[in-house]
N, C-alpha and C positions, 0 to 999 in steps of 0.2 A: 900254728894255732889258727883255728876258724874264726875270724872276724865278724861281727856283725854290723848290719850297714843299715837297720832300720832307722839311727838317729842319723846318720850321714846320705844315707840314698844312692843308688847307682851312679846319681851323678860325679859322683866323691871318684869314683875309678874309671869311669865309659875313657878318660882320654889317653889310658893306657894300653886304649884296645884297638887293633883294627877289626875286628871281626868277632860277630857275636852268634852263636848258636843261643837259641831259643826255644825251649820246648813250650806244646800250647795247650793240653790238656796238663790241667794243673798248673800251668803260670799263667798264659790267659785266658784263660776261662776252665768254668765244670763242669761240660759236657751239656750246660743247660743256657747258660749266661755268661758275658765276658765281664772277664774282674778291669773294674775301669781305671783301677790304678794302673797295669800294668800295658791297657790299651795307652795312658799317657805317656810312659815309656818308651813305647814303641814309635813314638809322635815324635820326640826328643830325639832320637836315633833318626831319626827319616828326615831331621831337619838340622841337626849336624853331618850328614853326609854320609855316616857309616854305614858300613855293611853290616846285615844281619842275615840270618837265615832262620825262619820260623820251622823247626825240625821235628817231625812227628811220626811217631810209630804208626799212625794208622796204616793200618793196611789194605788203603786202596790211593787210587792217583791221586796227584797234588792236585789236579782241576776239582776230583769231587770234592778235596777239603776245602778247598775253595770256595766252593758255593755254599758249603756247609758253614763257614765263617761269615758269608754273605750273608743269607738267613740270621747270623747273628745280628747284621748290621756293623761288619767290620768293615773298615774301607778299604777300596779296591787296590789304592796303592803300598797298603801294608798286607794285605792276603796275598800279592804277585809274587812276596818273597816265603811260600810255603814249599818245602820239598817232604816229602813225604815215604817210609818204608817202603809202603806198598809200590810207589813207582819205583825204586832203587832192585826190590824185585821182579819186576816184572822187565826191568833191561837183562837180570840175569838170566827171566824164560826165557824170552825171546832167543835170547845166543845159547841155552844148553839144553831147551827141553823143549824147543818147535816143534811143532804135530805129535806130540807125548799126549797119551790119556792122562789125564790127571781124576782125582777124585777131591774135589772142595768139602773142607772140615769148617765151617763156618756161618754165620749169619747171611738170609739174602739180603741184606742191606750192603754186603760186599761184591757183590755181584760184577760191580764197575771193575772190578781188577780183573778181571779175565774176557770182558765183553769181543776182545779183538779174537779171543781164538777161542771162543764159547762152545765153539764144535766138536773140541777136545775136553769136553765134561763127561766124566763118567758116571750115571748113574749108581756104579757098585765098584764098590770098595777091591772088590776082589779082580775084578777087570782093569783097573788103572796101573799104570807106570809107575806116577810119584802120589803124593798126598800135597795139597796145597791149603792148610793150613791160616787160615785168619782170625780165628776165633772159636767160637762156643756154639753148638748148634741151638738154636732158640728153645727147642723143648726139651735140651739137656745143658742147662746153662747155668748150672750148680752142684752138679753130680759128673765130678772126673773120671767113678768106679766104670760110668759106661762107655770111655773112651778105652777103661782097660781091655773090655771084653771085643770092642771095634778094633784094635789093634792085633788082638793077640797072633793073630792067622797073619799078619802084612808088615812083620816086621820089617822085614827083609827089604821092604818099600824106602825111598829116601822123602823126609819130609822139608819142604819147604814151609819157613813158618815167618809170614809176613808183619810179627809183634811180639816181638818178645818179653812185652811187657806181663809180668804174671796177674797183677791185676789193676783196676784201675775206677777213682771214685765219681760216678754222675750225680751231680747234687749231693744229699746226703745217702745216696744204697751205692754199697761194693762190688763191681762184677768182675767176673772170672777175664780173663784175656787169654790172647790165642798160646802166649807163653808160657802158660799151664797146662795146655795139652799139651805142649811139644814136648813140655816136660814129665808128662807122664808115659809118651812115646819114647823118651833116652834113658829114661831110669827102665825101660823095659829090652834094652838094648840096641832099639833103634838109631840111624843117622838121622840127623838135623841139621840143615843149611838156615840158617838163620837173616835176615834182614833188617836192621833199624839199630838206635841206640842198644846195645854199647859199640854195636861191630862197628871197623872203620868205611867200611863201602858209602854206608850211608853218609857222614860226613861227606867222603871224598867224589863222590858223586855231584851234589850238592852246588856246589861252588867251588872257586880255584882258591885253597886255603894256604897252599906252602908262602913262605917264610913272613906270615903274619902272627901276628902277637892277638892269642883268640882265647875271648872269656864263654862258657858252654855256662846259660841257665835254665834252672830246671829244679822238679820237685822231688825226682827217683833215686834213690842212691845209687840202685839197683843198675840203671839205664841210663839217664841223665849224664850223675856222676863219673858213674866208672869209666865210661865212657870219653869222658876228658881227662880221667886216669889216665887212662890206656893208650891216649893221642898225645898226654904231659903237656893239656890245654889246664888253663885255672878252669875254675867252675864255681858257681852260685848257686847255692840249694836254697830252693824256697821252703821253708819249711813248716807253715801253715800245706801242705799240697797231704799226698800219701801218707807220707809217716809220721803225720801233726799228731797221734794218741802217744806213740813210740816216744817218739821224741819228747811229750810233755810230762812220760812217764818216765824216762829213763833218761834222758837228759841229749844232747847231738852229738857228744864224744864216743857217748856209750854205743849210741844208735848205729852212728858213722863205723867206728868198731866191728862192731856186729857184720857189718854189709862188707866190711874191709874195701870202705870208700873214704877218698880224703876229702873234701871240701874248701876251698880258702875262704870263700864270704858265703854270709848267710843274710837272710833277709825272711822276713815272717810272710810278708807280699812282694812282689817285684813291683819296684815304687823308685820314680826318676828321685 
């Protein structure tokens, strides 16, 4: 049964952990502002000694999330611990798809993920190798039907999809993620190589995890979650993050259920 830790606080469990994965859209911060309870958190871990890893799907390098935290006004010696999908992928172009045309499915604000072999952008879909995959193009950033028709002619294409997160909240609007294309590229029969939460690369990438005792938190059931399912790490769902309407309609057993995610502690904010 899922525990709740809002009257007792992380602090009640951090000493049974070595090692903590962290997700930071949707635990700390909304894409807009950092939630300050859980920047204190992070304060607490950094001054007890632990290891953490700030783990996130974005899909571009840990340096740009970096700066992108910076601009929050995070500090330096808690953003050093960010690893990121988009770098976890981009060790795996480097070793299988060097001097590959690719064709980019995403926003230019992703642009940083391919800058070292920028050379290999294919303006057309039909000229590329693989598909690379980060997101939603800007002026089709809510209408999936036109990835159907972008697709139909390239199935046959392997796509690499730097976020498999299907969506995800900025402030109070919803937008689409690159894990919504990819998924309307495998429901069309397409292959997908994926990178980030749930898959294990990204953890194991990350940091040297074996034979530590590791709590994974996070807001996604989807990602987050399963994700410490699948490695039979615990896990803490925030659950003020993504599925705050779900859950306050249907309750976190129902919710959890539904995603066929397990959970052991719950907390509405990540709060030491």
């Amino acid at each position: 049964m899922t525990k709740n830790l809002d009257k007792d606080g992380l602090s009640s469990i951090a000493k049974n952990y070595d090692l903590f994965y962290i997700d930071l859209w949707g635990v700390l911060h909304n894409g807009i502002s950092l939630h300050q309870e859980a920047v204190k958190a992070l304060n607490e871990l950094e001054q007890k000694g632990k290891e953490y890893v700030l783990l996130t799907n974005a899909p571009r390098p840990s340096q740009a999330v970096r700066v992108f935290l910076k601009n929050m006004q995070l500090d330096e010696n808690i953003r050093n611990h960010v690893f990121s999908s988009g770098e976890a992928s981009l060790n795996y172009l480097k070793n299988n798809f060097a001097n590959k045309k690719f064709y980019h499915i995403g926003p230019p604000r992703d642009f940083d993920l391919f800058k070292e072999f920028e050379k290999d952008k294919s303006q057309s879909i039909e000229n590329s190798e693989y598909l690379l995959c980060t997101g939603l193009f800007e002026k089709n950033d809510k209408d999936l039907n036109y990835y159907k028709d972008l697709f139909e002619k390239n199935i046959n294409k392997q796509m690499i999809c730097t976020n498999p997160d299907l969506i995800v909240d900025k402030g109070d609007n919803r937008e689409l993620c690159a894990g919504s294309v990819a998924m309307v590229f495998e429901k069309m029969g397409g292959k997908v190589t994926y990178f980030g939460k749930p898959y294990p690369e990204v953890y194991n990438q990350s940091i040297d995890n074996k034979n530590k005792k590791v709590l994974c938190i996070g807001d996604n059931l989807n990602t987050d979650i399963k994700g410490a399912n699948l490695l039979n790490y615990d896990s803490l769902l925030i659950s003020n993050g993504v599925h705050k309407k779900e859950i306050e309609e249907h309750g976190l057993e129902s919710v959890s259920k539904n995603y066929e995610a397990i959970c052991n502690f719950t907390q509405s904010q990540l709060k030491w």
